[in-house]
N, C-alpha and C positions, 0 to 999 in steps of 0.2 A: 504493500500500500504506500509504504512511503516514497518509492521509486516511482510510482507512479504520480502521485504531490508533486515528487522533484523534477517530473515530466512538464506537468501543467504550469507551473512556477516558470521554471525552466522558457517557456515557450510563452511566457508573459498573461497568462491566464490568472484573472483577479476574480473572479466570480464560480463558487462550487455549491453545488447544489445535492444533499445524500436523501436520498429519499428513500424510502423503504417499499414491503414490510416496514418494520421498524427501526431503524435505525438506532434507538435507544437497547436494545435487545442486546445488542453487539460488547463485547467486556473490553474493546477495547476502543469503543465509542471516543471518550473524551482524550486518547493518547492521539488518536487519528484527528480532533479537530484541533485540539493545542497547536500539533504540527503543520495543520494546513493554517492557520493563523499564521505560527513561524515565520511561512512561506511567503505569507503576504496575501492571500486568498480570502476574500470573502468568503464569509461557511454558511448557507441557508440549512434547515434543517427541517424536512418535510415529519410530522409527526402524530399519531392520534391523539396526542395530547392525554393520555392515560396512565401512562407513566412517568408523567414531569406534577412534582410537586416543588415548594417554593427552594429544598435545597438542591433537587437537581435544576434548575432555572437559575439556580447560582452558579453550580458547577458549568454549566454552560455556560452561562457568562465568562466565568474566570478562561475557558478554554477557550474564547474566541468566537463561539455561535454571534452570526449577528442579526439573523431574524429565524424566528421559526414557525414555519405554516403548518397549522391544525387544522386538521381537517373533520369539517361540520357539513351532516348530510342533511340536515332540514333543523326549519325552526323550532320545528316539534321536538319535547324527547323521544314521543313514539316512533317519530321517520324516522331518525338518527338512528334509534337500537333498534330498529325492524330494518334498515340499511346494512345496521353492520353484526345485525346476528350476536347484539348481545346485550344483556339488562345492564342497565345505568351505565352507557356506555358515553349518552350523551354529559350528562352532570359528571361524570369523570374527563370528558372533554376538556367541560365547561371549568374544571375544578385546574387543569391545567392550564387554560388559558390563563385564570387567576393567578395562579404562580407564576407564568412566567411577568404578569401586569406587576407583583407586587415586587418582583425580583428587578424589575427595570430593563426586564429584556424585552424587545421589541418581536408583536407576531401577530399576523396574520392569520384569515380564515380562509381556508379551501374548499369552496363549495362546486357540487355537481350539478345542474340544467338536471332535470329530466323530467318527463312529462307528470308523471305524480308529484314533483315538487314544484311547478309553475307556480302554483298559489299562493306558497313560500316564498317565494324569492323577495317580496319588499321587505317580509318581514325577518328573514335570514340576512339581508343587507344592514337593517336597522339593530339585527342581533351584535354584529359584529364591530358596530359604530358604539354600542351601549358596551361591549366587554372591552372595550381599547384596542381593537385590534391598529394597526398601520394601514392596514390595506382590508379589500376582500378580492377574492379569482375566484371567478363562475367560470366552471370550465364546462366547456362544450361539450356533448356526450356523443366520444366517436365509438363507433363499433370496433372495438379492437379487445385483442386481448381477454381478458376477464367478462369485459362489457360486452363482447361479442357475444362471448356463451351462455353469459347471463340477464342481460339487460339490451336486449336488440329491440324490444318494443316499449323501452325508456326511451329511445333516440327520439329527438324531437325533429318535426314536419318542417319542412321550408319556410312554411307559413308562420306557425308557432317560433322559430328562430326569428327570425326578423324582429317579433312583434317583441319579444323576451330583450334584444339589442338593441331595437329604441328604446325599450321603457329603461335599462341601465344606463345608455348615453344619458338620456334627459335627466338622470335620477343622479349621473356625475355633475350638476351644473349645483344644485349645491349639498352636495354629500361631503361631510368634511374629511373623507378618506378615500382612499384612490381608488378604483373600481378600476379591475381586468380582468381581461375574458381569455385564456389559452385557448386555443381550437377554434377560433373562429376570427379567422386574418380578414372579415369582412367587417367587424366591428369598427376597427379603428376609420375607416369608410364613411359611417355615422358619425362619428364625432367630428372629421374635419367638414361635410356635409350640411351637418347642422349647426357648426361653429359653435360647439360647444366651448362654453369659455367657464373652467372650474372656478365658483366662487373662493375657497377656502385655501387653494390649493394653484401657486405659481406655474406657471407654462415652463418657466426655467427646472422648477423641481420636477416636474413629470419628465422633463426630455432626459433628465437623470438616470431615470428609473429603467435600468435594462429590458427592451424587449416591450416599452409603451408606446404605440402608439405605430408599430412594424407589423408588416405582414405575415407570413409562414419565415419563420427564423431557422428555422431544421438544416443543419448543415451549410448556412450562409456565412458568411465574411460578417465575424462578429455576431455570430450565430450561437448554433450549441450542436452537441449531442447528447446521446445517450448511453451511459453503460451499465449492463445489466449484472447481478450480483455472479456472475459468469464468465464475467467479462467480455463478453458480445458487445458490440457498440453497432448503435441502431440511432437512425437519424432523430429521432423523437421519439417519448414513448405512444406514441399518438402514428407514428409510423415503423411497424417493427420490422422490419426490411434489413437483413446485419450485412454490415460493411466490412466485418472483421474481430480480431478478436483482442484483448493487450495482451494477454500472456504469450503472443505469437507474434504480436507489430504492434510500434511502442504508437502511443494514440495520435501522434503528430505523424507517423506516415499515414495512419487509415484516412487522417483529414485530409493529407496531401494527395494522396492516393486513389482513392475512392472514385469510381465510376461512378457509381450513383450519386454520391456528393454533388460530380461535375456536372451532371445531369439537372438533380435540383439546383443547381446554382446558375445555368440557363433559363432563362427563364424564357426566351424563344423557342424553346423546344418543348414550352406545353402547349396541349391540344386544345381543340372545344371553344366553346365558349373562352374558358380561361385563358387561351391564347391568343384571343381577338379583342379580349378586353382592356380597355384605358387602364386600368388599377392592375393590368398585367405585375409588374415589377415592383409594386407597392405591396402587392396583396399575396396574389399566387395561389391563393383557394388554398383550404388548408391538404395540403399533398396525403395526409394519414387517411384522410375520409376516400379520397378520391383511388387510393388503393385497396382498402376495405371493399368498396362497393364497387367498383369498376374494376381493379385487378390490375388497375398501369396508375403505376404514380406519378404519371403527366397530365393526365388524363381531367377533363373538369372536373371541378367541386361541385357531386350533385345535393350539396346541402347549401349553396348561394342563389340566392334570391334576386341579385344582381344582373340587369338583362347587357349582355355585350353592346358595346359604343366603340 
C-alpha cells in the first residue's frame, strides 16, 4: 500500500479517495491515512458512519482524514434500514455523523436517487443541512454492479431524472451547502442554463471543489479512476470496464496506457446523439450508463433528456 501512496504522490496526485465496504474495518486503517497525509494527499473517506464515534472522528482527524462521506439512504429510518438490511442502522449513521460534527471533522452525506426515495429527497437534502454536513451527493442510480442485480427497477425514467435535476439546481440557489450529483454529467447543464447563482456559497469556492460543475471525469486529464480492493483499476465505479491491474503495472502506466482511457478521453469518437451534441466535451453522457444499457461505452447516454443541437 504504501508503494502505491509513493506512486500517487510521486506523480503529483493530491486528492485520494478509500471507499469501501468499509474502510474502517481495515486494522491498518489509520497507519494507511497518517501516511497518505505524509505524502501530501488529500484523504476522503467514504463510510456508513456506524463505526465512527466521537474518539474515532479524533483518530481521524489526528491521521489526516479530511472529509468523510456517510452514506444516508433516505430520510426515513425505515428506508435507510430497509436499504441497508439492518435495524438502527440509520441512528447509528446519524450517531456518526454526530461524532464526526463534534470532533471538528468535516463530512458529508451520500445519498442515492431512486424511485422509492423521490419523495425524500427535499427532505434528505434539508436532513443533511440540519446534521452539519459540508456538502450533500445524490448520486444517480446506474445499473451497475450490485444495482444491476438488485435495484434495476430503482433506476429512474428520463422523465423522472430531469425533473429530480431541476428541482436540486433551483434548490442550490439558496441551500447553504453544496449540492452534487455523480452520474449525471447532465446536471451541471442546468445550472449554467438556468444561471444558477448560489446565495451562501462563492462561485470562487465551488470552482475549488474537485469535479463541480465537469462532465463525465472517468479517466480524463484531471480526472480519476478507480481501484478495486483487487487491484483492478476500472474507469469509475459507475463504469466497471478494467484497464489493468497495480500489482502487474504501476497505476501511472495503466493511465498512460490505457486504450480505453484514450478512447474516453476522445470525445469525437462518441456516437448518437452524444456525438452531435453542443455539450459534447462539457458533458459526454455519463459513459457507465451508456455501457450498462447499450454495451459500447461510446455509445449515447440513454438516460439524457437532452435533444442534440
Amino acid at each position: 500500500m504504501k508503494k502505491f501512496l509513493d506512486d500517487l504522490a510521486g506523480w503529483g496526485i493530491r486528492l485520494l479517495i478509500i471507499d469501501g465496504g468499509e474502510p474502517l474495518c481495515r486494522d491498518d486503517f489509520f497507519e494507511i491515512a497518517k501516511y497518505a497525509s505524509e505524502r501530501h494527499i488529500r484523504l476522503v473517506v467514504g463510510s456508513n458512519g456506524t463505526l465512527i464515534d466521537e474518539k474515532t472522528a479524533g483518530r481521524m482527524l489526528e491521521a489526516g482524514v479530511q472529509m468523510v462521506s456517510i452514506s444516508i439512504d433516505g430520510a426515513r429510518p425505515e428506508t435507510h434500514d430497509s436499504f441497508r438490511g439492518e435495524k438502527s442502522a440509520f441512528y447509528r449513521a446519524m450517531q456518526g455523523a454526530k461524532a464526526c460534527r463534534e470532533a471538528g471533522l468535516p463530512f458529508q452525506f451520500n445519498m442515492v436517487i431512486r424511485k422509492s426515495t423521490l419523495p425524500e429527497i427535499p427532505d434528505m437534502l434539508q436532513l443533511a443541512v440540519k446534521s452539519g454536513a459540508s456538502a450533500a451527493e445524490f448520486f444517480d442510480l446506474i445499473p451497475a454492479g450490485r444495482a444491476k442485480r438488485e435495484c434495476q427497477d430503482e433506476v429512474l425514467s428520463v422523465s423522472e431524472r430531469k425533473k429530480v435535476m431541476e428541482w436540486l439546481a433551483e434548490a442550490q440557489t439558496d441551500c447553504p451547502i453544496v449540492i452534487r450529483v455523480p452520474g449525471c454529467p447532465m446536471y451541471p447543464l442546468i445550472l449554467q442554463e438556468k444561471n444558477i447563482q448560489p446565495k451562501h456559497i462563492t462561485m470562487d469556492a465551488l470552482q475549488r471543489i474537485p469535479y463541480y460543475g465537469r462532465g463525465c471525469a472517468a479517466g480524463m486529464p484531471n480526472g480519476y479512476v478507480t481501484i478495486l480492493p483487487n487491484g483492478d483499476v476500472i474507469p469509475c465505479m459507475l463504469l466497471q470496464v478494467k484497464l489493468g491491474n497495480i500489482r502487474e503495472k504501476s497505476i501511472i502506466e495503466i493511465w498512460n496506457e490505457s486504450e480505453i482511457l484514450n478512447k474516453l478521453r476522445s470525445r469525437e469518437l462518441l456516437k448518437g446523439k452524444c456525438g452531435k451534441c453542443t455539450y459534447r466535451d462539457v458533458c459526454a453522457g455519463c459513459r457507465g450508463r451508456a455501457y450498462e444499457e447499450v454495451g459500447d461505452i461510446l455509445a449515447s447516454d440513454p438516460g439524457c433528456w437532452i435533444e442534440s443541437t
